[in-house]
N, C-alpha and C positions, 0 to 999 in steps of 0.2 A: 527466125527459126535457127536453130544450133545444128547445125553439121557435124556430126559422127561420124569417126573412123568410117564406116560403110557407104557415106555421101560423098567420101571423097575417090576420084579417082585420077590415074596417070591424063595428063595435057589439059584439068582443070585448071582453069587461069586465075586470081583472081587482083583486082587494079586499085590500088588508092587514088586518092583524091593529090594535088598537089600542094607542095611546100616549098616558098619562094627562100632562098638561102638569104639572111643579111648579111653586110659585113661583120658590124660589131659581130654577132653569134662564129660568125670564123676567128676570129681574133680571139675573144675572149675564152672559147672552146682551146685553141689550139693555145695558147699564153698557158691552162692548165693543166692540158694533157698530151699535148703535140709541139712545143715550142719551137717550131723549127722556122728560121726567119720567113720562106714566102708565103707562110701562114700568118705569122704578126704583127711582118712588117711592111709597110707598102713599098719603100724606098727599094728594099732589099730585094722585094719581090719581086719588081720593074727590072731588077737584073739577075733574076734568073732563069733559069731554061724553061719557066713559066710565063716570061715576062709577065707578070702581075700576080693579085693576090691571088691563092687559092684556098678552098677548105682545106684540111686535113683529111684522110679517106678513112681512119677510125670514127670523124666527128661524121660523116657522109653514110657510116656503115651505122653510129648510132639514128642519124635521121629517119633515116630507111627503118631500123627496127619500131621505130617510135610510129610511123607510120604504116608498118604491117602488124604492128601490136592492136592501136585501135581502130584500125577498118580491116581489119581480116580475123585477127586471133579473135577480138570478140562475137562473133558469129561461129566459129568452131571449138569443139571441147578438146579446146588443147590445154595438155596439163603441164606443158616444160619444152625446153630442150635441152636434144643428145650430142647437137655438136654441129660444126661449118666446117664443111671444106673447098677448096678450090677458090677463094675472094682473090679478085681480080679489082686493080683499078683500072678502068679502061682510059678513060681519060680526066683532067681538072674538074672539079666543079668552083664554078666564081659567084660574088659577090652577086645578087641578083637570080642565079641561075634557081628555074620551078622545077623540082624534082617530084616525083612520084614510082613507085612500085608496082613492078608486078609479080605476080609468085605462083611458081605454075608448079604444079604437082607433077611427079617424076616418078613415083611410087610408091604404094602401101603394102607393107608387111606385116602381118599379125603377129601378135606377140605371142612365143613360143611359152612363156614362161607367165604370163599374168591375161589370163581370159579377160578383163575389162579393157584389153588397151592394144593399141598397135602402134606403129612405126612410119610417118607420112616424110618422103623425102621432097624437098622441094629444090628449084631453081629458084632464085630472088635476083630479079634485076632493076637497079636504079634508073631511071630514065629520064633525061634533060628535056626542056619545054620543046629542042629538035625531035625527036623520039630516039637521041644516040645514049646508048647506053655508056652511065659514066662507072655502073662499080655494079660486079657479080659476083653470088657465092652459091653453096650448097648447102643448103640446112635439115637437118633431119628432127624430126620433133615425136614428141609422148604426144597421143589424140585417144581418145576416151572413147571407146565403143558404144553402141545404144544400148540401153541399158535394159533390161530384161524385160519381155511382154508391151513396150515401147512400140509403136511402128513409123510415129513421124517426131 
């Protein structure tokens, strides 16, 4: 069933499933968009303030969307987003580490200017196989109102 602007409301939660990070995927990720040695290199990474390898927290923030795209966004008529604020790394994610999302609704605004659509703010938090949160943001997103003479 599609959830509509109107299904949703503030402190709805909703959880994905998890994703076990490998290493190659840290390395090969951050080799093309994050090169910074204790993303690529193990040697390097054993001496830094990491000691050991870690993801990258853009390659951490992609997992995360990839995993609230298809177990959350496809269940609701979301048409886009407006923008993140406040991303937080809270702590590493490593080699091994099962990460999964949860994204809890913050609040819904209607759209002042386009009757079909509203404004859903959310929290997005990463969550390691402990339940510690390794990376938080704010995301605000375009969600499709039901659509006329519609009731479920």
């Amino acid at each position: 069933m599609t959830r509509y602007f109107e299904d949703l409301e503030p402190g709805d939660v909703f959880e994905t499933s998890g994703y076990t990070v490998k290493k190659n995927e840290i390395i090969e990720f951050a080799e093309q968009f994050d090169p910074q040695p204790f993303h690529v290199d193990e040697a390097a990474a054993e001496d830094s303030i990491f000691g050991g390898l870690i993801a990258s927290g853009i390659h951490t923030m992609a997992l995360a969307s990839k995993l609230t795209v298809e177990e959350t966004f496809d269940m609701i008529a979301n048409l886009g987003g407006r923008g993140m604020d406040d991303l937080q790394f809270h702590q590493p994610v490593r080699p091994g580490d099962t990460l999964h999302v949860e994204l809890e609704v913050l609040e819904t605004t209607p759209s002042e200017r386009h009757s079909e659509r509203g404004y859903v703010t959310y929290e997005q938090r990463v969550l390691d196989d402990s339940d510690a949160v390794v990376l938080s943001l704010r995301m605000e997103t375009i969600v499709r109102r039901r659509p006329e003479g519609q009731t479920e």
